[in-house]
VEXDREN-2710 file (C-alpha; in Angstrom, 1 decimal):
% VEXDREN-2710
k/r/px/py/pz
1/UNK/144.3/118.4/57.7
2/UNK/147.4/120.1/58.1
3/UNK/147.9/119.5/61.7
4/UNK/147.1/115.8/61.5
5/UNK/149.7/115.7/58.9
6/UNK/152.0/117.0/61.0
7/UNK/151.1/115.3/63.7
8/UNK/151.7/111.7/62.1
9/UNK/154.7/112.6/60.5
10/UNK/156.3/113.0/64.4
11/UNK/155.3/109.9/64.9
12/UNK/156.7/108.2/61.9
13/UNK/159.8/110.1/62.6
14/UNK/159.9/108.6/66.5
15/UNK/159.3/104.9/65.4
16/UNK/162.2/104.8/63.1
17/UNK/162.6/103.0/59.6
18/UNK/160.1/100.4/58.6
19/UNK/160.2/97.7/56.2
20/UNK/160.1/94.1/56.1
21/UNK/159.7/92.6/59.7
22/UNK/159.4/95.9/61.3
23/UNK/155.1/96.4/61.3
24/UNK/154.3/100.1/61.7
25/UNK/152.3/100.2/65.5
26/UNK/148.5/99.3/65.0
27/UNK/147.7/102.8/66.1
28/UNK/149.5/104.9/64.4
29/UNK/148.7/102.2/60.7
30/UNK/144.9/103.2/61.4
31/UNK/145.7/106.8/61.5
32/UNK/147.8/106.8/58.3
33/UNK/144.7/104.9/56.6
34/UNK/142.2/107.2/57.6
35/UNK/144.8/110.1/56.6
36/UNK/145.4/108.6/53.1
37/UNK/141.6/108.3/52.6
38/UNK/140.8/111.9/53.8
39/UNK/143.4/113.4/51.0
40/UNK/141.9/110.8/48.3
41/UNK/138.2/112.1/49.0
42/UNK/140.2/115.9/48.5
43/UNK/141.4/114.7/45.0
44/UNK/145.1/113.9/46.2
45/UNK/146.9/111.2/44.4
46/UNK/148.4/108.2/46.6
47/UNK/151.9/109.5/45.0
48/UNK/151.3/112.9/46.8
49/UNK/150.1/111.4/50.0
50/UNK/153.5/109.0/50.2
51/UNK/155.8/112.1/49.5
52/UNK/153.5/114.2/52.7
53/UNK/154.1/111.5/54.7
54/UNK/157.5/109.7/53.7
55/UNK/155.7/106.4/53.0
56/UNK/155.9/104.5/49.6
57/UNK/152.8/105.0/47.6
58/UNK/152.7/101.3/46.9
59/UNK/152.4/100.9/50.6
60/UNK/149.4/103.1/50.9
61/UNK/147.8/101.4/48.1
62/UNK/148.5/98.1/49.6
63/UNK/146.7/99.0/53.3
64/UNK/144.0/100.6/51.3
65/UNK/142.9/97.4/49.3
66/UNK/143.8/94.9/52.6
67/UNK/141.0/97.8/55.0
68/UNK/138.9/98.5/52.5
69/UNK/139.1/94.9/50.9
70/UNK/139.0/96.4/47.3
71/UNK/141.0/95.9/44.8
72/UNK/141.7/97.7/41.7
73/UNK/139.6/95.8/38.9
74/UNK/136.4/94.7/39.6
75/UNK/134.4/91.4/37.9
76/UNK/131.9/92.4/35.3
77/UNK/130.0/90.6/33.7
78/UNK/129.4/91.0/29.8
79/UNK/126.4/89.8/27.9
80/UNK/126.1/89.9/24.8
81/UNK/122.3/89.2/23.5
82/UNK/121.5/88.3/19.6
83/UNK/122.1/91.5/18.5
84/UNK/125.7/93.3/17.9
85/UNK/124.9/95.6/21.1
86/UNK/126.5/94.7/24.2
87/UNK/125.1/94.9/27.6
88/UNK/127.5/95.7/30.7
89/UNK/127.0/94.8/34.0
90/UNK/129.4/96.5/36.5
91/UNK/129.5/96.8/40.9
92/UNK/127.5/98.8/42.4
93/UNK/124.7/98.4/39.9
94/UNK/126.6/100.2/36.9
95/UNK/124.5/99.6/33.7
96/UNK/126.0/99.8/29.9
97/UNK/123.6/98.8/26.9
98/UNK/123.7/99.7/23.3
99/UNK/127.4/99.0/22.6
100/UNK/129.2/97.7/20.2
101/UNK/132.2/95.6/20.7
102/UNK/134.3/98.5/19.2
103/UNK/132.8/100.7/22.1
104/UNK/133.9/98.1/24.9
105/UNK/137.1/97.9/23.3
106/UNK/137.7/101.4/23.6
107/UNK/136.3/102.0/26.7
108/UNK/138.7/98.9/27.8
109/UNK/141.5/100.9/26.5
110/UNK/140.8/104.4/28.1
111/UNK/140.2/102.9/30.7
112/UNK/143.8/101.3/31.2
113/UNK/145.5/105.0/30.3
END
């Protein structure tokens, strides 16, 4: 990991500055993807992966969610059947039941921390 880090960091350095109208080369913007997802599956956070490779975290984030076409919250759906417990439905077959609205709410909230 080191050496690819390296390794891309040359190559930023040999393109030059990049912002608005400038596209990073389609090569080199795969490898940086596949980079940033290797150090995310390691635990890194997309602030440390920017400061490794001189590249906004925001911009990271942003060719994350266009590749992967994620994006940060997800639909759920909420049902709510006659009784005060509450059933949650989530991606990927994620499955809440037996909790109150007090529970969702502070799920809700932990979650936004």
């Amino acid at each position: 990991m080191e050496s690819t880090r390296e390794e891309l960091q040359k190559a930023l350095a040999t393109i030059g500055a990049r912002g608005r109208g400038k596209p990073y080369p389609k090569g080199l913007l795969e490898q940086l993807v596949a980079y940033t997802v290797a150090r995310r599956r390691q635990g890194a956070a997309l602030l440390t992966i920017g400061d490794e490779l001189g590249i906004s975290w925001k911009t990271l984030a942003r060719w994350l969610s266009e590749r992967t076409g994620t994006r940060r919250f997800k639909r759920v759906q909420v049902i709510a059947p006659s009784r005060r417990d509450v059933i949650v439905h989530g991606p990927r077959g994620l499955r809440m039941e037996g909790l109150s609205i007090e529970d969702v709410a502070e799920l809700v909230r932990r979650l936004g921390e």
